[in-house]
C-alpha positions, 0 to 999 in steps of 0.5 A: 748165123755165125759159127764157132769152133774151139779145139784144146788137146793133143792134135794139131788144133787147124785141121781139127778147126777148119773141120769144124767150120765146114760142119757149121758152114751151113749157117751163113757166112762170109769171112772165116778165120783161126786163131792157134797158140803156138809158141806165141798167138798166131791169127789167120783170116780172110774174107770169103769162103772157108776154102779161101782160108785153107789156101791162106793156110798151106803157107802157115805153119801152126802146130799147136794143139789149142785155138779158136775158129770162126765164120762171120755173117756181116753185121757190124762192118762189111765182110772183109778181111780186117772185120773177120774174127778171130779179134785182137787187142792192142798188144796181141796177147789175146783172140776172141771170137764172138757171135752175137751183137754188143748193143752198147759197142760205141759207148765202150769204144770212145771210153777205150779209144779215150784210154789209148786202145787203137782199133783195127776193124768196124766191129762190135766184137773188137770191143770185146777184146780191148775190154778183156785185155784191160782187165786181164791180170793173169787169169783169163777166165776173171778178166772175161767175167770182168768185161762182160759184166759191162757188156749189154747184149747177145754173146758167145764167145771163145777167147785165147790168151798167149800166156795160158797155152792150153786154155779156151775160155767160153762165155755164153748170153742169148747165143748158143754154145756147147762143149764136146767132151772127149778122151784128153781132149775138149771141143767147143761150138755153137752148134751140136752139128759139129761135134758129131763127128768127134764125140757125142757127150755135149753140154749145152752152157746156160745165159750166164755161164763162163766156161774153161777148157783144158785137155783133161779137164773143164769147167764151168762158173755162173755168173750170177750165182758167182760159183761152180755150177754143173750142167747134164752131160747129153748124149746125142743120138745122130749119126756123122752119116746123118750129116753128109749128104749120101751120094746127094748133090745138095743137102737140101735135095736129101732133107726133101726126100728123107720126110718119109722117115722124118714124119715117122720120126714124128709119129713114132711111139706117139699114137695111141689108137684104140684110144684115138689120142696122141701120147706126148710124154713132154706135155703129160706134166702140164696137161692139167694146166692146158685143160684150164686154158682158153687162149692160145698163142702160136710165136714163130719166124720165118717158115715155122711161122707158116707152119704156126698158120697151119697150127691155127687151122688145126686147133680151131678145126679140133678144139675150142681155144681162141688161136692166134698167130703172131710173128715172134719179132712183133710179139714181144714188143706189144702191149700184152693181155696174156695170164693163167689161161693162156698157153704159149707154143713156140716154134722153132727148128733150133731152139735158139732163134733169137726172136721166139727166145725173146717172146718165150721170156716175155710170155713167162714174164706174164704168167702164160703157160710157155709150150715149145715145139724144137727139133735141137734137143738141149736148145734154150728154147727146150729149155725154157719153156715149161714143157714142150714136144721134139720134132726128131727130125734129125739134123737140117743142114740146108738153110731152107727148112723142108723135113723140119717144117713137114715135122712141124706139120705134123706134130702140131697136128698131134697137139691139136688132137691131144688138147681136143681129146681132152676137151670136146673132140670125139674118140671117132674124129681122133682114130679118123685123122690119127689113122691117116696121119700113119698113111703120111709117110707112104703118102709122101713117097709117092708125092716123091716118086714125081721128082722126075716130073717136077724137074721137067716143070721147073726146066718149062718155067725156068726162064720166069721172074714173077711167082704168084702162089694162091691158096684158100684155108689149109693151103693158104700158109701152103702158099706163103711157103711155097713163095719163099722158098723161091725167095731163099733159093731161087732170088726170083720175084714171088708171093704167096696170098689167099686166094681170096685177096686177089682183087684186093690188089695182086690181080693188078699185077697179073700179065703174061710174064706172071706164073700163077701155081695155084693150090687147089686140092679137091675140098669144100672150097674149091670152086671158090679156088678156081674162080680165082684162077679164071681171073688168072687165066683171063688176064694172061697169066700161065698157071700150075695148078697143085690139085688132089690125083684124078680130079679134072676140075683144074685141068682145063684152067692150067698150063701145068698140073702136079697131083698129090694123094687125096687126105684129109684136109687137115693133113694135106698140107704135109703133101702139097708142100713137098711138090713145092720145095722139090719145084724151088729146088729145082729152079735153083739149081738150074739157075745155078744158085748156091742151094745149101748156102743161100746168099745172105741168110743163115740157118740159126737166127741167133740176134735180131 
């Protein structure tokens, strides 16, 4: 949500910039603008799309070599050119761009505007630049450190200042930023995504931390400790090809078909078989500690809710602790019973969504033993929480998730074994599920190998508005995933339920116009499952059925019928998903949606 991109060295810093933002365009945007010092500080912005401001640009000369970038995801104001950061004070001397949310922005705005600050935009942000050029008295660094010590809420910030030309002051609290490390040149972004390209040394800056860069040289000042600090120098191991799309029309599409290699990436060096436990290096230190809990507690948002849905199912299914599933925004406001024995797994493909953040905080601050499950290496949810497992899924570029949920999938799945190998699960169930786990990625390939299929399905339903997705244990979440990403996507009206609340309500709905796809894989359940599709098919309503390869049982109810692999229950998850993202996919492009960018919604939920 947001994107910042900051560039100080010897280059000509706007192509280096307006790189950078493309690399972040993935996260939801709606404006975009640079600053440059160039003899002076000279800003650009405009609303829209970041091809807008290049065009803007061809009638710009700017040939510094420091500046700051930024693409704005509307909240404070609407999206328009004079919302658009980079932000200014009165007099000009300085640019700040920001992502994030000032909670107490009005209050400083009516002090301000009381002293003479006039003010240009509906921001927040713009509060940020009057409060630093207030308290600026010649060095930058001091004055931001200055401001900010008024400041309540979640920042990252990058700021320039016309009387230090070769300087870029960084401030991060709750919203994420790292600094890229090269030869005689700095770098800095809210994400490692767009680094890549230009180095893989980053340091990920810690709530707190105040940041310079200069062409050859940086550091770094907590505030709270009120002195130099230093942070580990990563190294990060993705590849620039790892982020283009490959000869694909949408990164979406290529995340879909790389899960094969992403779950081997999940599994990878983490089975031990002829123990039949999982080895995950990143939970061995607390172990001990996870024996000695009773409870369990899954916080999450969004699509990894979802996988946190199957998360339950698993760890009831293979050990004996009491599992909840909560969403992360609701979490953290209610009144908790956590302590000693209970465990906290936070899910989150970046690391940094702001919620789970939020709850992860709160669980610590009641003594609960704090697990994290992330795919961004360094992220503060990696950070803080006690211990935790990477997903290695590479980067997900597409705003819907797809490879990092299957990765989720799976490495949940490895949880679950390895807490119940270590309490009542049997070395024979622990080689059963871990020897079929190996089969996923050539299980997956061949659910891949229908794409054809599944084009010519989603071209037959294209014309259609409403979705129900039906589904019992296991498939159940399966279903609210399937739904939403229609939702992302596509725009159209869908739901996801159990298959077993239909005549609590949702059968009303049904009539010709509804498309039932109804996840019914071959298990103890299913006849439970194609009663309610009978009720479906009564009332009129056109049903795909997601059902196990050459089982007829569903076949006479459906209109359309895509098979997966037959697995065992608690991994089929994993393959009925994949149909369902390549059926969204589908139906998006052939609407013509923006399948990459979906409109209104980022990649990295980094505020409330």
């Amino acid at each position: 949500m947001c994107g910042i991109f900051g560039y100080v060295g010897s280059r000509r810093a706007s192509p280096v910039l307006i790189e950078g933002l493309r690399q972040l365009e993935y996260r939801g945007y709606d404006s975009a603008g640079l600053a440059v010092l160039d003899g002076g500080l000279k800003v650009v912005r405009t609303a829209g799309k970041i091809a807008v401001l290049e065009r803007r640009l061809r009638g710009e000369r700017l040939d510094g070599s420091c500046g700051v970038a930024h693409t704005r995801w509307a909240t404070h104001g609407a999206a328009t050119e004079r919302n658009a950061h980079p932000h200014t004070g009165c007099r000009g001397e300085l640019a700040v761009v920001h992502n994030g949310i000032i909670e107490n922005h009005l209050a400083l705005r009516r002090e301000l505007q009381a002293r003479g600050h006039r003010f240009q935009s509906e921001t927040d942000t713009e509060v940020l630049a009057h409060l630093i050029e207030d308290a600026y008295e010649g060095r930058l660094e001091q004055a931001v450190m200055r401001a900010l010590a008024r400041v309540r809420g979640a920042y990252g910030i990058a700021v320039l200042h016309r009387e230090e030309p070769n300087r870029i002051v960084l401030a991060r609290c709750g919203s994420p930023l790292v600094i890229g490390i090269g030869a005689g040149e700095h770098f800095a972004a809210s994400d490692v995504t767009a680094l890549i390209r230009y180095t893989r040394h980053v340091i990920h800056l810690e709530d707190g931390d105040v940041a310079v860069l200069e062409p050859g040289r940086f550091s770094i000042t907590s505030m709270s400790a009120g002195a130099a600090v230093d942070r580990e120098v990563e190294t990060v191991d993705w590849d620039v090809d790892e982020v283009a799309r490959g000869g694909y029309p949408h990164y979406m599409l290529k995340e879909i078909c790389e899960q094969p290699e992403s779950i081997r990436n999940a599994i990878r060096g983490r089975i031990v078989l002829e123990d039949g436990i999982p080895k995950l290096g990143g939970l061995e230190a607390v172990i001990e500690q996870v024996r000695r809990c009773r409870h369990l507690v899954i916080v999450s948002c969004g699509t990894s809710f979802y996988a946190g849905m199957v998360g339950r199912y698993l760890m009831e299914e293979f050990t004996d602790l009491t599992v909840e599933v909560e969403l992360a925004s609701e979490f953290r406001y209610r009144r908790l019973q956590l302590g000693e024995r209970t465990m906290v797994l936070a899910i989150s493909q970046s690391g940094e969504t702001a919620d789970t953040l939020a709850a992860v905080r709160e669980a610590k601050r009641k003594g609960a033993l704090c697990l994290g499950l992330v795919n961004a290496v360094g992220s503060s949810i990696a950070r803080e929480t006690h211990a935790g497992v990477y997903m290695h899924a590479g980067p997900e570029i597409g705003v819907a998730s797809t490879k990092a949920f299957t990765s989720e999938l799976v490495i949940l799945t490895l949880m679950a074994l390895l807490f119940g190998r270590h309490r009542r699960l049997s070395l024979f169930e622990g080689r059963r599920v871990l020897e079929e786990l190996q089969r996923l990625p050539e299980l997956v390939a061949r659910v891949l190998e229908q794409r054809q299929q599944i084009r010519e399905l989603a071209e037959r339903f294209a014309d259609c508005e409403h979705f129900l997705y039906i589904g019992r244990r296991f498939s159940y979440p399966i279903a609210l995933e399937g739904a939403l990403k229609l939702k992302e996507i596509v725009y159209v009206h869908a739901e996801g339920y159990a298959a077993g609340e239909m005549k609590h309500g949702p059968l009303a709905l049904i009539d010709p116009s509804y498309v039932c796809v109804a996840l019914c894989p071959r298990n103890e359940v299913q006849d439970k499952t194609l009663s309610n599709m009978q009720e479906v098919r009564a009332r009129g309503g056109r049903m795909i059925a997601l059902t196990t390869e050459g089982d007829p049982a569903a076949r006479e109810l459906a209109d359309a019928v895509i098979e997966v692999p037959a697995t065992l229950e608690c991994l089929s998850p994993v393959l009925e998903v994949v149909p369902l993202q390549l059926f969204a996919y589908d139906l998006a492009v052939l609407r013509g949606r923006d399948v990459d960018k979906p409109r209104n919604l980022a990649k990295s939920v980094t505020v409330e």
